[in-house]
Every structure is written in C-alpha cells, then in structure tokens.
Biopython code that builds the backbone (N, CA, C, O; Angstrom):
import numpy as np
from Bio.PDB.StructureBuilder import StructureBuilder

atoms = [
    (1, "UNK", "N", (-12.530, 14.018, -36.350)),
    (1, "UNK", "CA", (-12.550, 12.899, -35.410)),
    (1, "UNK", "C", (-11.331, 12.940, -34.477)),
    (1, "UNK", "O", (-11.449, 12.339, -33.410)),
    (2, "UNK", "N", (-10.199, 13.557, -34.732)),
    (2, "UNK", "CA", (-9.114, 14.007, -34.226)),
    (2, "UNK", "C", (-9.166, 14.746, -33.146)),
    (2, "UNK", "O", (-8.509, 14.482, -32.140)),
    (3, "UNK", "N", (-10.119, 15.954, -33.270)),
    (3, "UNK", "CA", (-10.046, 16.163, -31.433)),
    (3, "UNK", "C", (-11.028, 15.679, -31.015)),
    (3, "UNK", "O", (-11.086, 16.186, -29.895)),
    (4, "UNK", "N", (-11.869, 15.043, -31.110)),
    (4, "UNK", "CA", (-12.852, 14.295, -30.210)),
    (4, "UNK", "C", (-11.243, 13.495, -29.314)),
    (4, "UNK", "O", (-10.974, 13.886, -28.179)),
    (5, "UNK", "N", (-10.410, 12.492, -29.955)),
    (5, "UNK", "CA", (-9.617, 12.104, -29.469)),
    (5, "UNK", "C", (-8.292, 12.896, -28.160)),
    (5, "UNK", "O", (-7.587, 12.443, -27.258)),
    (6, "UNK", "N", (-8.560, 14.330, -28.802)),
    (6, "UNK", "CA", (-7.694, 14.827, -28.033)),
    (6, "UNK", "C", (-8.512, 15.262, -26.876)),
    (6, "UNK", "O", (-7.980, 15.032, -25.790)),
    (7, "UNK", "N", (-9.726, 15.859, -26.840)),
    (7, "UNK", "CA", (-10.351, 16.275, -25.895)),
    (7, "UNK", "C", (-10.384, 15.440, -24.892)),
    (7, "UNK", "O", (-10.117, 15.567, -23.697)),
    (8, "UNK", "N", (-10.977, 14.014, -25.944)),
    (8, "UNK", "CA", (-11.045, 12.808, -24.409)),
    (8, "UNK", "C", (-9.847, 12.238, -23.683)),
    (8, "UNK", "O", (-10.175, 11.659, -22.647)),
    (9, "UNK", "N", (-8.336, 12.239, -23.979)),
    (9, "UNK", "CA", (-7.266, 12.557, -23.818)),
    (9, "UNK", "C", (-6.600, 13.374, -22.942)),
    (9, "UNK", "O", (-5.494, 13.130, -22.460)),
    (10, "UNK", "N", (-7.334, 14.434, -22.717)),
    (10, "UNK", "CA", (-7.241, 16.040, -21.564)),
    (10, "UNK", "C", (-8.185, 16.300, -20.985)),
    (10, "UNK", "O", (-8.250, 17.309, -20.283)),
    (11, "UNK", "N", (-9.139, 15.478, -21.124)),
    (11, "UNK", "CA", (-10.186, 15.104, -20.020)),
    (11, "UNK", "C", (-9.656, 14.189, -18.886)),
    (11, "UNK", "O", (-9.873, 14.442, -17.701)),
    (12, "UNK", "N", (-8.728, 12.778, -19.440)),
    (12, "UNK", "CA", (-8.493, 11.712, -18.654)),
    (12, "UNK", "C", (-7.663, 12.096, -18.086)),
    (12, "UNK", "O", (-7.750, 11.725, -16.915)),
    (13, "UNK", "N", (-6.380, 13.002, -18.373)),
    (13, "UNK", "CA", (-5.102, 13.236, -18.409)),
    (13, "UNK", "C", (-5.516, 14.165, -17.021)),
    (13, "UNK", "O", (-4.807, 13.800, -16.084)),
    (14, "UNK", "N", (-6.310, 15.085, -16.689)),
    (14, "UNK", "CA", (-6.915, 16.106, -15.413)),
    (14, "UNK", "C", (-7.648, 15.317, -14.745)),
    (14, "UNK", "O", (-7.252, 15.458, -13.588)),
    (15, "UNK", "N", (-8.672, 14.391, -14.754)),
    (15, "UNK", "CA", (-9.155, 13.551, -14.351)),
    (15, "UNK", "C", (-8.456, 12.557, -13.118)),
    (15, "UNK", "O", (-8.881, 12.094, -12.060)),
    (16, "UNK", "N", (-7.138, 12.494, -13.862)),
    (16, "UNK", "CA", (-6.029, 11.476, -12.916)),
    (16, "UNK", "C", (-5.304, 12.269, -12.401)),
    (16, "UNK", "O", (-4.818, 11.949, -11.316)),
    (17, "UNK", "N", (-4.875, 13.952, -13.149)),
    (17, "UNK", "CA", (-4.577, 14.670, -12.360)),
    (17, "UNK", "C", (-4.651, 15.007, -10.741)),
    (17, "UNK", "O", (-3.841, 15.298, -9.861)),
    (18, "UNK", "N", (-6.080, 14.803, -10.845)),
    (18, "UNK", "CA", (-6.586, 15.652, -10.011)),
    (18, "UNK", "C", (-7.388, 14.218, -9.154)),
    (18, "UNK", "O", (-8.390, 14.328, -8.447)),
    (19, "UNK", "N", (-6.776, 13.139, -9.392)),
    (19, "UNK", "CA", (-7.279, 11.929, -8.336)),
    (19, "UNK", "C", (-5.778, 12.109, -7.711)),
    (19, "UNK", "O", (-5.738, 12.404, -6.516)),
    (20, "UNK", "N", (-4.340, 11.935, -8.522)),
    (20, "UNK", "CA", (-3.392, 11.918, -7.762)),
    (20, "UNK", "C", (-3.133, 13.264, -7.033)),
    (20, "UNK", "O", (-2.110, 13.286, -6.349)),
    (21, "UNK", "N", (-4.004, 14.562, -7.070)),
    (21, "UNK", "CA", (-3.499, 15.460, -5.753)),
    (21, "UNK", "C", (-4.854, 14.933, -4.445)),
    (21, "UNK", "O", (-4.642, 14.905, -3.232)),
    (22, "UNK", "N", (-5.974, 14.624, -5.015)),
    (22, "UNK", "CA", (-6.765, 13.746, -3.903)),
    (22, "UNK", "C", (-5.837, 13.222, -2.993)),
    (22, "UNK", "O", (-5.730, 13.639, -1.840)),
    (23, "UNK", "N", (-4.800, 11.832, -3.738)),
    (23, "UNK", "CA", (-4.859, 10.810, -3.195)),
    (23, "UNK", "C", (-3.655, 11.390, -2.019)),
    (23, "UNK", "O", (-3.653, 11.288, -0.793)),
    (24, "UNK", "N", (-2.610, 12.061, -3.010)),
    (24, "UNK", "CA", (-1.526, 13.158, -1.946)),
    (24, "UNK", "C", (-2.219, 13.752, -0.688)),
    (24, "UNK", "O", (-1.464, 14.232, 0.158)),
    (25, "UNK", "N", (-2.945, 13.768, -0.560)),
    (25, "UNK", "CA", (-3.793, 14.991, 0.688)),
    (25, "UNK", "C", (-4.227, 13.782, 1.379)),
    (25, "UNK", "O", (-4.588, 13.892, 2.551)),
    (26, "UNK", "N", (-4.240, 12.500, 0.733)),
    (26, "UNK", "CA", (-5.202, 11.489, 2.244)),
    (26, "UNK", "C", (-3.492, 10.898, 2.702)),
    (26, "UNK", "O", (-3.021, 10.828, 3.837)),
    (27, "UNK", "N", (-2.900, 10.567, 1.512)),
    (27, "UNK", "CA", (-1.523, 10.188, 2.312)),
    (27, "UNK", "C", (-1.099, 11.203, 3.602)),
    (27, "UNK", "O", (-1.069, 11.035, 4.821)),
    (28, "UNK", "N", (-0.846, 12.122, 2.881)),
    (28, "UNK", "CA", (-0.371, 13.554, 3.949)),
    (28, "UNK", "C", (-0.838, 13.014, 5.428)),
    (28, "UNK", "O", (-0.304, 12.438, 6.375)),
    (29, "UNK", "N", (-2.279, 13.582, 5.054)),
    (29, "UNK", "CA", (-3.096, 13.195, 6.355)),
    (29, "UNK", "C", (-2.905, 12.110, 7.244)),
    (29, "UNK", "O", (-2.868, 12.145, 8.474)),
    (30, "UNK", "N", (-2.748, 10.823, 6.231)),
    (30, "UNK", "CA", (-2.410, 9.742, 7.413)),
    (30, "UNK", "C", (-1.027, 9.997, 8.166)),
    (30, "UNK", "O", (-0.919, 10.017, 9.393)),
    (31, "UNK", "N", (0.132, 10.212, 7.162)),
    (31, "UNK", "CA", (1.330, 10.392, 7.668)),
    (31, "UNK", "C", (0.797, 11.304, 8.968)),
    (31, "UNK", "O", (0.807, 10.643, 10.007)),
    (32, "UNK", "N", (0.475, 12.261, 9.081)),
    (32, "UNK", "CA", (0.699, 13.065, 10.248)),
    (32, "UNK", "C", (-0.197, 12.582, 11.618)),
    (32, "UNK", "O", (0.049, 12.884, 12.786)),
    (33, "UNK", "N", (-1.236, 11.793, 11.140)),
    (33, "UNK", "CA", (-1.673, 10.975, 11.902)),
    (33, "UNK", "C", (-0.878, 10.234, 12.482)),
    (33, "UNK", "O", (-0.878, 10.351, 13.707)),
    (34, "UNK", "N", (-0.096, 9.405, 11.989)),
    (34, "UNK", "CA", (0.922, 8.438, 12.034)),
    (34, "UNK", "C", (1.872, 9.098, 12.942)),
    (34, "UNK", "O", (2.026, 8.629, 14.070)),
    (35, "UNK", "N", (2.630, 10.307, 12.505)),
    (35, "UNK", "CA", (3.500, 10.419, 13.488)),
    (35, "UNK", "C", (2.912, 11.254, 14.297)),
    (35, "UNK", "O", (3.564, 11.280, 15.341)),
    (36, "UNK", "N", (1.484, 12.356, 14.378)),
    (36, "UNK", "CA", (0.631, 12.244, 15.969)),
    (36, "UNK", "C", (0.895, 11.410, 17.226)),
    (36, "UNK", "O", (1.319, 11.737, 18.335)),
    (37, "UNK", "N", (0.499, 10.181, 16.693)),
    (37, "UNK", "CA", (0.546, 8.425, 17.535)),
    (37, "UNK", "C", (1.644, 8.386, 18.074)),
    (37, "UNK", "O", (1.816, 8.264, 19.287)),
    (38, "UNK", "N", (3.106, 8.552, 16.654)),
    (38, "UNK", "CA", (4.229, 8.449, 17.488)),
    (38, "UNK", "C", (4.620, 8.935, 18.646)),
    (38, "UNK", "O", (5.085, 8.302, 19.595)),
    (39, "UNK", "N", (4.358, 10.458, 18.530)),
    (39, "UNK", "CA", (5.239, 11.879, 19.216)),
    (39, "UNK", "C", (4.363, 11.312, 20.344)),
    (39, "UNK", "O", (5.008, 11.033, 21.354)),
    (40, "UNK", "N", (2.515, 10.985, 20.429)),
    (40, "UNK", "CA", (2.210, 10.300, 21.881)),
    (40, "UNK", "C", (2.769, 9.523, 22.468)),
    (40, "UNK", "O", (3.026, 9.646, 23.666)),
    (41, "UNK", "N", (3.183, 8.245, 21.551)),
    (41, "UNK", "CA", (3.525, 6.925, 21.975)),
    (41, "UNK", "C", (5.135, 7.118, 23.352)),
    (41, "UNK", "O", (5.289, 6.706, 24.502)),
    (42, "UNK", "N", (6.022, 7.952, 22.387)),
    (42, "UNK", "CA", (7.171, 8.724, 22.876)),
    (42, "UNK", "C", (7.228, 8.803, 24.471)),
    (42, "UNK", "O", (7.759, 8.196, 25.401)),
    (43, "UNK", "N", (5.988, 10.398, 24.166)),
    (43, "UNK", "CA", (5.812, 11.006, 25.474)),
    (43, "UNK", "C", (4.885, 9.656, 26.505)),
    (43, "UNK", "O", (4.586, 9.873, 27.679)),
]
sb = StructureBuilder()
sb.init_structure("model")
sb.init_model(0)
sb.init_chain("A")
sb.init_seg("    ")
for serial, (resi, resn, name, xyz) in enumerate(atoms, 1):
    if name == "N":
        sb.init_residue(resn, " ", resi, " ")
    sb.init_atom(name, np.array(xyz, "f"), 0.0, 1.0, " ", f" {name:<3s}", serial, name[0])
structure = sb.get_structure()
C-alpha cells in the first residue's frame, strides 16, 4: 500500500512540476509583451 502512496506522490510532485514551467513561459511572455509596449510607448 506504500507505493501506491509514493507513486501518487511523483505523479503530483511532476504534475505541479510541470504546471509551474507552464505558468513560467506565460509570465515570460507577458513580461516581454509588457516591455514591447514600453520600448513603443518610449519611441
């Protein structure tokens, strides 16, 4: 019953992994959006 626990454990553990490099890549994206706007706003 012990690795049922661990499996589901390193399932969740990659799961969130791999939402927080998602969520890194939409931040990114906006940031450069963001300062896109600026470097226009500038010029």
């Amino acid at each position: 019953m012990e690795w049922v626990l661990l499996v589901f454990s390193t399932v969740l553990l990659f799961v969130s992994f791999l939402m927080l490099i998602s969520l890194n890549d939409r931040v990114e994206q906006l940031t450069n959006l963001l300062n896109g706007k600026v470097d226009r706003w500038e010029l």
